[in-house]
DOLO-784621 format. One record per residue (C-alpha): residue number from 1; residue in three letters; x, y, z. Coordinates in steps of 0.02 Angstrom, whole numbers, plus 32768, in hexadecimal, padded with zeros to 4 digits. Example, Ala and Ser with C-alpha at 12.3 -4.5 7.8 and 13.67 -1.06 7.14 Angstrom:
# residues 2
  num  residu    px    py    pz
    1     ALA  8267  7F1F  8186
    2     SER  82AC  7FCB  8165
This chain:
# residues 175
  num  residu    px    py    pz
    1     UNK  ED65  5C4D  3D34
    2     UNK  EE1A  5C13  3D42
    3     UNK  EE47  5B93  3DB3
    4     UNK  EF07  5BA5  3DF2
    5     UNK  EF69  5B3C  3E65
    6     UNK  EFF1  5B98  3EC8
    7     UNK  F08C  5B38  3F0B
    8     UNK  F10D  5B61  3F82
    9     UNK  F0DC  5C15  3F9D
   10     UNK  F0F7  5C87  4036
   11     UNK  F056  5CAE  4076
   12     UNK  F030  5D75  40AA
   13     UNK  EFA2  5DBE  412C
   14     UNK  EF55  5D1D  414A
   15     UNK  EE8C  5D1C  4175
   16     UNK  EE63  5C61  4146
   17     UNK  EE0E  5C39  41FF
   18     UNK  EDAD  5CF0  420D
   19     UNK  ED8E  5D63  41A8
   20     UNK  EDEC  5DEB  418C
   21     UNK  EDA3  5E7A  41F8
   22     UNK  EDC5  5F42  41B6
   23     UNK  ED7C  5FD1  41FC
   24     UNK  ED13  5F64  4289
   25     UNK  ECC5  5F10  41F8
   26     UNK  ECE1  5E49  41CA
   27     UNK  ED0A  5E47  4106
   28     UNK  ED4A  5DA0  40BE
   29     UNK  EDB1  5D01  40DA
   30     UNK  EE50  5D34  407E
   31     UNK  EF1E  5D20  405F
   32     UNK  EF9D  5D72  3FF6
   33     UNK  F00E  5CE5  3F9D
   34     UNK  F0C5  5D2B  3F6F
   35     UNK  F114  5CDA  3ED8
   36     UNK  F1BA  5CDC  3EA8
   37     UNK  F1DA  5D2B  3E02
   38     UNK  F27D  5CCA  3DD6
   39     UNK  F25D  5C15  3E3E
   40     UNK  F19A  5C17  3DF7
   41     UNK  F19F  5C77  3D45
   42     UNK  F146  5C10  3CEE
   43     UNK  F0AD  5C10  3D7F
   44     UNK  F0A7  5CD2  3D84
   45     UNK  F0A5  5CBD  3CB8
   46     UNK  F01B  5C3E  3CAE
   47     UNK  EFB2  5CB4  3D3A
   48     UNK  EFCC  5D4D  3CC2
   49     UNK  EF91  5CE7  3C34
   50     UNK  EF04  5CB1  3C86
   51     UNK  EECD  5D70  3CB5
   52     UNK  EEDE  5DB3  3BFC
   53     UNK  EE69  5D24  3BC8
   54     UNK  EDFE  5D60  3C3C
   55     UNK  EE01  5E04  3C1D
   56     UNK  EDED  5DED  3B68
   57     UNK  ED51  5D55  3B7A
   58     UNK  ECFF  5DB6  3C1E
   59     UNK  ED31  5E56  3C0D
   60     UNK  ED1F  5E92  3B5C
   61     UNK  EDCE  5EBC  3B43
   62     UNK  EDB9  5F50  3BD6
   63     UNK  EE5C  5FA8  3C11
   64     UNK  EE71  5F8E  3CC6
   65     UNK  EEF5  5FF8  3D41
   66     UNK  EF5A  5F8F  3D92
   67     UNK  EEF8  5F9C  3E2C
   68     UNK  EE6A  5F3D  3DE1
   69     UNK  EED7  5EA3  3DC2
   70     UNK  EED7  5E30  3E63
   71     UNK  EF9C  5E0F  3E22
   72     UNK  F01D  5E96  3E6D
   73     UNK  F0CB  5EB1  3E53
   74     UNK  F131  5E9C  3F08
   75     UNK  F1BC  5F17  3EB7
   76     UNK  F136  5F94  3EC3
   77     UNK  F0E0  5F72  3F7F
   78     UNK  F146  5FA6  400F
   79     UNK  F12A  5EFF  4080
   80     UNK  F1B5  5E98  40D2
   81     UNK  F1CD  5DFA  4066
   82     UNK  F186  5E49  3FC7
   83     UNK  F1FC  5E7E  3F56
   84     UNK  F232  5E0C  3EC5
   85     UNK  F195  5DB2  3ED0
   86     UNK  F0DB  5DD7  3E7F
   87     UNK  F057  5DDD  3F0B
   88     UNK  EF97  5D8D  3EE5
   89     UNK  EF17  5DBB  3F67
   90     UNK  EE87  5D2E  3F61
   91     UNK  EDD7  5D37  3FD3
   92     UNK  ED53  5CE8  3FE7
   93     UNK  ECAB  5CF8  405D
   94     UNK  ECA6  5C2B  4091
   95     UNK  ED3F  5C01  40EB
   96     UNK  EDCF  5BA8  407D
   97     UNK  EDFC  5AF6  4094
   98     UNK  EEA3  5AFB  410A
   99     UNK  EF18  5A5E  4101
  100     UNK  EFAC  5A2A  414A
  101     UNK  F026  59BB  40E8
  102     UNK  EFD8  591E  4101
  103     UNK  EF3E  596C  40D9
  104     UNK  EEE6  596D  4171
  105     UNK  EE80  59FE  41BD
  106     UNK  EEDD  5A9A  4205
  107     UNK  EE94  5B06  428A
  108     UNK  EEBB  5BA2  42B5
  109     UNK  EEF2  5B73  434F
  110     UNK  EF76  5ADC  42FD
  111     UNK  EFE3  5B9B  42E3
  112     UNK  F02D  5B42  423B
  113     UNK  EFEC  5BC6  41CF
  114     UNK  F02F  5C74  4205
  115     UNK  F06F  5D08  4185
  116     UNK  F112  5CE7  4135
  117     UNK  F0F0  5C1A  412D
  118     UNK  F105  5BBA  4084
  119     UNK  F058  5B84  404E
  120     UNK  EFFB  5B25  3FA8
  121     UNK  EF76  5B86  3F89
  122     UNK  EEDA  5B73  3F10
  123     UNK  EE85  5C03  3ECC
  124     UNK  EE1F  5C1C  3E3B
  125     UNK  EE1E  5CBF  3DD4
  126     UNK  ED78  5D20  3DA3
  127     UNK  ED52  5DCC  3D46
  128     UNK  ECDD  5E48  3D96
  129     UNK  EC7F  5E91  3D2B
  130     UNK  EBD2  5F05  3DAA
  131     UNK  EBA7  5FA7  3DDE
  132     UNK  EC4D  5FA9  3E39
  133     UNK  ECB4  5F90  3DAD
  134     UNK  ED1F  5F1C  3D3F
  135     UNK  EDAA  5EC9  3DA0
  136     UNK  EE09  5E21  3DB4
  137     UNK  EDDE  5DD5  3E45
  138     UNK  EE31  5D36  3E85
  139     UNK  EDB6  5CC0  3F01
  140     UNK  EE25  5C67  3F95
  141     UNK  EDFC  5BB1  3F81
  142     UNK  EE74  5B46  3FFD
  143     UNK  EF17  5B4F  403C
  144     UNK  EF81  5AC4  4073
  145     UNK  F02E  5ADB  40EC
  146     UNK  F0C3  5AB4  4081
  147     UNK  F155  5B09  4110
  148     UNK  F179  5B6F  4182
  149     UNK  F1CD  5C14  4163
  150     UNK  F20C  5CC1  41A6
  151     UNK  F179  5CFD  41E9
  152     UNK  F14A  5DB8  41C2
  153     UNK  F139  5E2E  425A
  154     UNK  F07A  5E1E  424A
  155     UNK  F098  5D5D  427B
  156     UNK  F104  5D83  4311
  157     UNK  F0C5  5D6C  43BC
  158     UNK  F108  5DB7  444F
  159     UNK  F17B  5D36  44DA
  160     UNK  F19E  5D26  4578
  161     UNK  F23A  5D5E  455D
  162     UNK  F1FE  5E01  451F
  163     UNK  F1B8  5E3F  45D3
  164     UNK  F21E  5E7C  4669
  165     UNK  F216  5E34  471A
  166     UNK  F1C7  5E97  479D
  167     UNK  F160  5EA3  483F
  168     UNK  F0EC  5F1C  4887
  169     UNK  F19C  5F86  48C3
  170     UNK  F1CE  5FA5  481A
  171     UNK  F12C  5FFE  47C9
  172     UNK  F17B  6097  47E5
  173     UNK  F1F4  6073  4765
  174     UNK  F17B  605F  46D2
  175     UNK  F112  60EE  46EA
């Protein structure tokens, strides 16, 4: 396993109070983290590195498709905020640590951590190697508020603003 520490990344579909629900069914604590492939290079580099070597210690050397490898290409995923970054999708079944700044305890309902916020993240990178295949995984370890960003329309809530006025002699109008 490969531990990595993430800093200053955007932070993508957010499930670090529940877990992530699909199909009715509860799944895993998780995030997406969105690097920056000019401003952090040399992170994306070092993450790369850190899958071959596991790959070639865990896995034997196996060729994996590129959907096996927790570590995406933004170019290539059709998501607002995506492209000209690489995307790493991290889990876990224990819910993450969640700091603010100061590092202090965040809950979900502080709202500090919402999709499209700058986060430090800490994940640690494992090869799967079972009756459901070889992959690299990446486990969700903590996450830590760094700033706030342009959230992404799955971190928008609606406002007051957003309604009409009206009274009981006006329902005809919205039917």
């Amino acid at each position: 396993m490969s531990k990595i520490k993430l800093n200053n990344v955007r932070l993508s579909f957010p499930s670090l109070f529940r877990k992530a629900t699909f199909s009715g069914e509860e799944t895993k604590f998780e995030g997406t983290f969105l690097i920056d492939k000019d401003a952090q290079a040399d992170k994306i580099t070092e993450i790369e590195k850190a899958i071959e070597d596991l790959i070639a210690d865990r896995l034997k050397g196996a060729k994996l498709k590129a959907d096996k490898i927790c570590l995406k290409d933004g170019d290539d995923i059709d998501y607002a905020g995506y492209a000209g970054h690489m995307s790493i999708k991290a889990s876990n079944g224990k819910r993450p640590m969640v700091l603010d700044r100061d590092r202090s305890p965040l809950t979900e309902d502080d709202n500090r951590i919402y999709a499209g916020c700058y986060v430090n993240a800490i994940i640690e990178l494992w090869a799967q190697d079972n009756q459901y295949g070889k992959r690299i995984n990446a486990n969700l370890l903590g996450v830590q508020f760094f700033k706030d960003g342009e959230p992404f329309a799955d971190g928008v809530s609606a406002s007051a603003d957003d309604f009409d006025v009206f009274d009981d002699a006006d329902m005809d109008d919205f039917m």
